[in-house]
N, C-alpha and C positions, 0 to 999 in steps of 0.2 A: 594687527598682531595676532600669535597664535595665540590659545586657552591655556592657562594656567597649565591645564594637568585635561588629560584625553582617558576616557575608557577604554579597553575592549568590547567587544562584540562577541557574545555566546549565545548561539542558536536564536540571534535577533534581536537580543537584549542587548545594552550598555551594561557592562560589571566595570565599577571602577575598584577594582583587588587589590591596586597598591600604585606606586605610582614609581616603580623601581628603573624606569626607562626612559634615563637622560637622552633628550634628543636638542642637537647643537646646531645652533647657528653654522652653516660653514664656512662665513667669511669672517667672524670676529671670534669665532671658538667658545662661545658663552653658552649656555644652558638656553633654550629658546622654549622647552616645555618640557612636562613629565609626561609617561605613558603608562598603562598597564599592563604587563607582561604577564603569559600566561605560563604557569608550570604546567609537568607532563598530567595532571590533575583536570586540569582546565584543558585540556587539551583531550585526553580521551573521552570526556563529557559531549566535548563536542562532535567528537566522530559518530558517537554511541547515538546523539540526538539527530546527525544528518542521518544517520541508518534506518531510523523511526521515522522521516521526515521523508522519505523516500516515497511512499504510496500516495500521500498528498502531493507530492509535489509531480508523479504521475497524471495526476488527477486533475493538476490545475493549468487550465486549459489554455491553448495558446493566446487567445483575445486579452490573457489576464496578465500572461507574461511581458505581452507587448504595453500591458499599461506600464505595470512594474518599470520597466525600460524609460517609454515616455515621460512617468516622472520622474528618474533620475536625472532625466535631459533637460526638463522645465530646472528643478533644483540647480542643477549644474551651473545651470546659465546665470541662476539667480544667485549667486553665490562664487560668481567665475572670478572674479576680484582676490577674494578670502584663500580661494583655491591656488589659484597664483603665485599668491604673496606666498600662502603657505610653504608653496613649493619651492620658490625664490630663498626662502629659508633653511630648511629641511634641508635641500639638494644643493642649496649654491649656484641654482639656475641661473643667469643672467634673466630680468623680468621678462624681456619679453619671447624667450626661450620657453620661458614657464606659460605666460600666455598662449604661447603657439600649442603646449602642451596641454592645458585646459580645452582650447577649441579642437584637438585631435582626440580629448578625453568623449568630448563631446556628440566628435563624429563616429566614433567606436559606440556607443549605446544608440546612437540614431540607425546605422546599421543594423545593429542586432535587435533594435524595437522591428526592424522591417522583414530580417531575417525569421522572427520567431514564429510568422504565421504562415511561412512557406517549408517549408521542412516537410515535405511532399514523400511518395514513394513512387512504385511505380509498379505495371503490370508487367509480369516474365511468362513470355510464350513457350508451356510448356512441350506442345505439340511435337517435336524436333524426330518424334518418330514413332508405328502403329500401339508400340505400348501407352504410351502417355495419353492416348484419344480420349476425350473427355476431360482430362487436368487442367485446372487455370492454376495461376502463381501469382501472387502477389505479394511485396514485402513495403514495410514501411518501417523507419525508424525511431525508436523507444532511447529513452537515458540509459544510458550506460549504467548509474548508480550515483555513490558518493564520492565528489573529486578532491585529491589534495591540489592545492596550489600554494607555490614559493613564488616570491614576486621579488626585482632583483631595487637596488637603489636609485638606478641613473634614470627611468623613465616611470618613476612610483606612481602615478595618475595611469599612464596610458598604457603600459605592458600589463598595470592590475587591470586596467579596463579589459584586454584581451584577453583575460581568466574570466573573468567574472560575467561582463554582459553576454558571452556564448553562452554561461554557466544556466544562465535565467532563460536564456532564449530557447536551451534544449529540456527546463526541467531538471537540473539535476539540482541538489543540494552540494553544496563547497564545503573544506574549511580551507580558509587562507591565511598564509604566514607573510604580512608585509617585511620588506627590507627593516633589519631594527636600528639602520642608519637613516632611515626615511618611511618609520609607518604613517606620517600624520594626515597623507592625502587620503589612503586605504580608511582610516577611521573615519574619517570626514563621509568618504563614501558608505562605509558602514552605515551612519547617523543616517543617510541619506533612507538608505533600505530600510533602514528600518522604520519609518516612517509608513510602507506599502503593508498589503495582505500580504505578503507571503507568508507558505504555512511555516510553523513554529519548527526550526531547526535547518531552516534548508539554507540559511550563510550563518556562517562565525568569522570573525576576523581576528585573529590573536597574535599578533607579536610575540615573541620568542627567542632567543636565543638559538643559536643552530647546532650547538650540542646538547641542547634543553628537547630539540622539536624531532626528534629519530621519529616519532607516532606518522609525520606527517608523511614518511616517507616506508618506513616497514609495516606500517599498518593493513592489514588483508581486507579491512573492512574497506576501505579506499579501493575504486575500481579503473582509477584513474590519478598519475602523480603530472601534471604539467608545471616544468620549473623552466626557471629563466636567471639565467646566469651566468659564472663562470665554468669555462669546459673542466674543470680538474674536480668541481665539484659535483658538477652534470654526471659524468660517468660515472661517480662513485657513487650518485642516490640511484643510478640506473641499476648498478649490478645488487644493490641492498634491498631494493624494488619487489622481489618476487614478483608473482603473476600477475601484475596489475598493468595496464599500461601504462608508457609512459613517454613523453614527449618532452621534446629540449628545444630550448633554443640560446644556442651558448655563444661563444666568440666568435670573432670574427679577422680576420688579415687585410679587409679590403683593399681591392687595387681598383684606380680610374689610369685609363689608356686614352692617351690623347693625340687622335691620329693627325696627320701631315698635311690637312687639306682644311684647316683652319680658316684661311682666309683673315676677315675683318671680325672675328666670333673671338678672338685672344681672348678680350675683355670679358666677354659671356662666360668664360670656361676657367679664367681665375676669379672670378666671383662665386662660382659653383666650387671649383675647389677649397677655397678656404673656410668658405661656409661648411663644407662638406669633415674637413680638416678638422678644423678648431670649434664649430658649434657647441656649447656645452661644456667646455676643456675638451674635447677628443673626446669623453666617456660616452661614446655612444659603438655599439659591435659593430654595426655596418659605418662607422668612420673612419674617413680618404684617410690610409695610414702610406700606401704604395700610391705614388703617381710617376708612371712610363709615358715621357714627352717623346714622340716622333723626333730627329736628330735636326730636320727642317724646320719645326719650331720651338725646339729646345729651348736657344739662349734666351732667344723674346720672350717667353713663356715663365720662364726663370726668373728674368728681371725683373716680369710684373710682377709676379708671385709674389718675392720676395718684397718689392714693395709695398704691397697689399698687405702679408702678413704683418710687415712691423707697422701698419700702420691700424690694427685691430686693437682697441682701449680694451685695456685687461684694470679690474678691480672691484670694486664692492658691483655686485649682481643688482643691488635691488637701483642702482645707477643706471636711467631709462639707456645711457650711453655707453655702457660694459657690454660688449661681447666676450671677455674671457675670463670666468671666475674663477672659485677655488676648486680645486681638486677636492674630491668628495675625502679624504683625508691626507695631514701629513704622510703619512707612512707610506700613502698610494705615492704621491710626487716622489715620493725619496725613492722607491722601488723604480721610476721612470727615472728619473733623474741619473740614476745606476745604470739604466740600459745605453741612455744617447751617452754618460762618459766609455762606458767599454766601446761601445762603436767606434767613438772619435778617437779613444785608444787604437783602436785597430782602422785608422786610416780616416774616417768620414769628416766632411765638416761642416760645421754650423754655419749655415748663411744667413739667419734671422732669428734671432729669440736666445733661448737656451741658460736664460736665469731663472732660476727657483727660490723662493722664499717663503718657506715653511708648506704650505697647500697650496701658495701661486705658484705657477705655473707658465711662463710664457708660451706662448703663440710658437714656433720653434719649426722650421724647415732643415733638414740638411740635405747632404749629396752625396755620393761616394761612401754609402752603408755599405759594409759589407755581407752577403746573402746567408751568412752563418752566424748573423751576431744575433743574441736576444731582440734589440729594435729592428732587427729586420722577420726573424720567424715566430717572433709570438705576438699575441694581442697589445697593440701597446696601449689602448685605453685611456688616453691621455693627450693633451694638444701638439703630438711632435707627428710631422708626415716625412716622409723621403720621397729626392726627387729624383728620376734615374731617367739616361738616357736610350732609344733602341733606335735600329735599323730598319728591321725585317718586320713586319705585323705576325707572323706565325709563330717568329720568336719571343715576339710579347708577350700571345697568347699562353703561351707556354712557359713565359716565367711568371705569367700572374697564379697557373694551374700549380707554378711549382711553392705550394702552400698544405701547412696541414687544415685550416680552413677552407671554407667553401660556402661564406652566406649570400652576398653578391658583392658586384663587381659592375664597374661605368666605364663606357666608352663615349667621347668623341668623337663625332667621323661622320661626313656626309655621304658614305658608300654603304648604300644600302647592300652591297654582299660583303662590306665587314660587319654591319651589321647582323648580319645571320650567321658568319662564321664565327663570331662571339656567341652570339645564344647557342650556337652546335658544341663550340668547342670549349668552351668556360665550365670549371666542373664548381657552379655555382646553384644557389635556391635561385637566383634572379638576377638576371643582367639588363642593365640601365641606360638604355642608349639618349645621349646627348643632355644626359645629368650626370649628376655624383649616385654612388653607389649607397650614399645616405639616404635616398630619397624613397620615401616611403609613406602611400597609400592604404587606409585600415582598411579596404575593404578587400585588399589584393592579397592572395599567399604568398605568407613569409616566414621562410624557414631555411634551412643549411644543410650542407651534405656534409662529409669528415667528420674532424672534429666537432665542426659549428651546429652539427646536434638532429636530432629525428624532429619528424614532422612538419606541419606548417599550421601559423596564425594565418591572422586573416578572419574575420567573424564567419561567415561559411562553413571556412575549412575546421576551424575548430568547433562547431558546431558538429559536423562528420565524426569529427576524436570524440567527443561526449557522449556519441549513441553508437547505437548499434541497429543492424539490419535485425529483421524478423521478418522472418520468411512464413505465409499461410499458402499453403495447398488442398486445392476444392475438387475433388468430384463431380462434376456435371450430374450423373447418374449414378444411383448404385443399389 
């Protein structure tokens, strides 16, 4: 079970300052712990101390970072249980959704223990003509400074993993604001670090309210805002941002294309969809919301489907046999629940699922959405897919493009030049061939175009966003 009551983390310390931050079970709606929540107080304290925290943690040298790293991964593992459950709690994970989330917690810091000792530069041939005779060029890359991080509820272990272990790998000092529907894996990780050397101020981790936490995001002293979330709120900490950079990675419309040349793979391809679909309740950005069958294996594909869906156990999460839990709240299911009735108002119909009872959520397929309704153009975030039929492949392509999202996108298809005419044509971060558009490796860039937000994760890539080049030019003679 979770602790009673959980601290904050300032500048590497536990403060337990109050304990104002009910965090619920979300399948029985009960109180499952207290937290500490930091005011705007506790908040500029900590920015003021990563800004202090900055020349040591310049200082501290890759070999040490890579330890830092190594023992969160030793910890992790010894501790993968506790982590689990927590999250099974906190999130409403199905266990071994949360499990799967631990060992991806896992493999994110084992990356970035490997990533911190490479972070290389490189020599620039200045020679290119008689003036430059004698110039060499070299640049190498330095921390950027002090980063803010927002970390979102539905992946609270592993998207915090994707701030924080690049954060150590490149030297810079954080603060981060976990989901305050889901900090207690974030704390957990806290506890973890703070256990290591690192110098004093280079993480905080503080809960907050998000009209409590403006510091996180207009702060100048912050040289860097990386959030993760939803797009309405993405844009609006982007343009409040001033000069700092900043990085999103927001929603998502996903669509899987399932070309015509299936063959005996049917069963392959509604096994990946539904997992793709419903994993989690649907709250994940890159979850199968669109799936375009080829009209050749439409109905078969349909039938399974729909088989399969209703046959997904929805209920208590920490049940080894739940694959579909609660909606991370009431208020989230009600807002879905509102989109598939306008839809079936305007024509579509439910072929599997489509009951709700308070944050459950069923498992939920329809057909015949219409391309203007809410469940068809916005994020649905939730366990409802659509299924739709096409003719043409060009035309597919073209109506999965026709999205304000852009994170990625899954094709079926043993033709290797549809295969490349999706990666040409798809105005996605990443296109998935012969998976769901779910499917996602921490060591790979992953990010969106549109609406679904600037930059890319991925430990490397973020790694890149946290420094910066520095360029030296030598003289040979002079």
């Amino acid at each position: 079970m979770l602790q009673k009551t959980y601290p904050y983390y300032l500048a590497n310390e536990p403060v337990a300052a109050n304990t104002d931050l009910d965090v619920t079970d979300k399948f029985s709606g009960e109180v499952a712990t207290r937290v500490a929540m930091a005011d705007a107080a506790a908040i500029d304290k900590a920015i003021g101390l990563a800004v202090e925290a900055m020349p040591a943690m310049r200082a501290y040298p890759p070999f040490k970072r890579q330890a830092v790293l190594e023992h969160c991964v030793t910890r992790f593992r010894e501790r993968y249980d506790e982590l689990a459950l927590a999250l099974c709690i906190e999130a409403g994970k199905p266990i071994n959704d949360s499990r799967g989330e631990v060992t991806r917690l896992i493999d994110t810091f084992k990356v970035a223990a490997e990533e911190s000792v490479r972070i290389d530069g490189e020599i620039v041939n200045l020679q290119i003509s008689p003036r430059a005779k004698g110039y060499h060029g070299y640049v190498k890359r330095v921390p950027i400074g002090p980063c803010s991080f927002i970390s979102p509820f539905n992946f609270p272990l592993n998207l915090t993993a994707h701030k924080v272990a690049p954060a150590i790998a490149a030297g810079v000092p954080f603060v981060l604001k976990p989901a305050s529907r889901t900090p207690v894996g974030a704390l957990i990780m806290g506890e973890i670090l703070a256990e290591t050397d690192l110098p004093k101020g280079a993480f905080s981790i503080l809960p907050a309210h998000r009209d409590g936490a403006d510091l996180f995001t207009t702060d100048e002293r912050f040289k860097l805002l990386s959030f993760t979330g939803s797009p309405a709120v993405g844009w609006e900490l982007k343009r409040k941002a001033g000069k700092k950079k900043v990085i999103l990675e927001l929603g998502g419309n996903a669509a899987a294309i399932v070309d015509g040349d299936q063959g005996g793979k049917l069963d392959y391809v509604v096994e990946r969809l539904a997992f793709g679909a419903f994993y989690q309740s649907g709250q994940s950005c890159i979850g199968v919301q669109r799936i375009l069958a080829h009209a050749s294996v439409y109905d078969a594909l349909r039938e399974k489907l729909i088989a399969k869906t209703k046959s997904l156990v929805m209920g208590d999460p920490k049940n080894e046999k739940t694959f579909v839990g609660p909606m991370i709240s009431e208020s989230e299911a009600k807002r879905l629940a509102g989109w598939m009735d306008g839809a079936v108002q305007a024509g579509a119909q439910i072929v599997a699922g489509g009951k709700v009872d308070g944050a459950m959520f069923e498992a939920t397929l329809l057909e015949g959405v219409r391309r203007d309704t809410d469940l068809y153009r916005k994020e649905a975030f939730g366990p409802v897919a659509i299924l739709e039929r096409f003719d043409d492949f060009e035309a597919a392509l073209a109506q999965v493009n026709d999205s304000d999202f852009g994170l990625q996108a899954g094709l079926f298809t043993d033709s290797l030049a549809h295969a490349h005419r999706a990666w040409d044509a798809l105005e996605v971060g990443g296109v998935v061939i012969n998976d769901v558009p779910s499917f996602r490796v921490d060591n790979m860039p992953y990010g969106g175009v549109k609406d679904s937000g600037l930059g890319r994760e991925g430990v490397r890539y973020a790694i890149e966003d946290m420094t910066e080049l520095r360029l030296m030019v030598m003289r040979e003679t002079w």
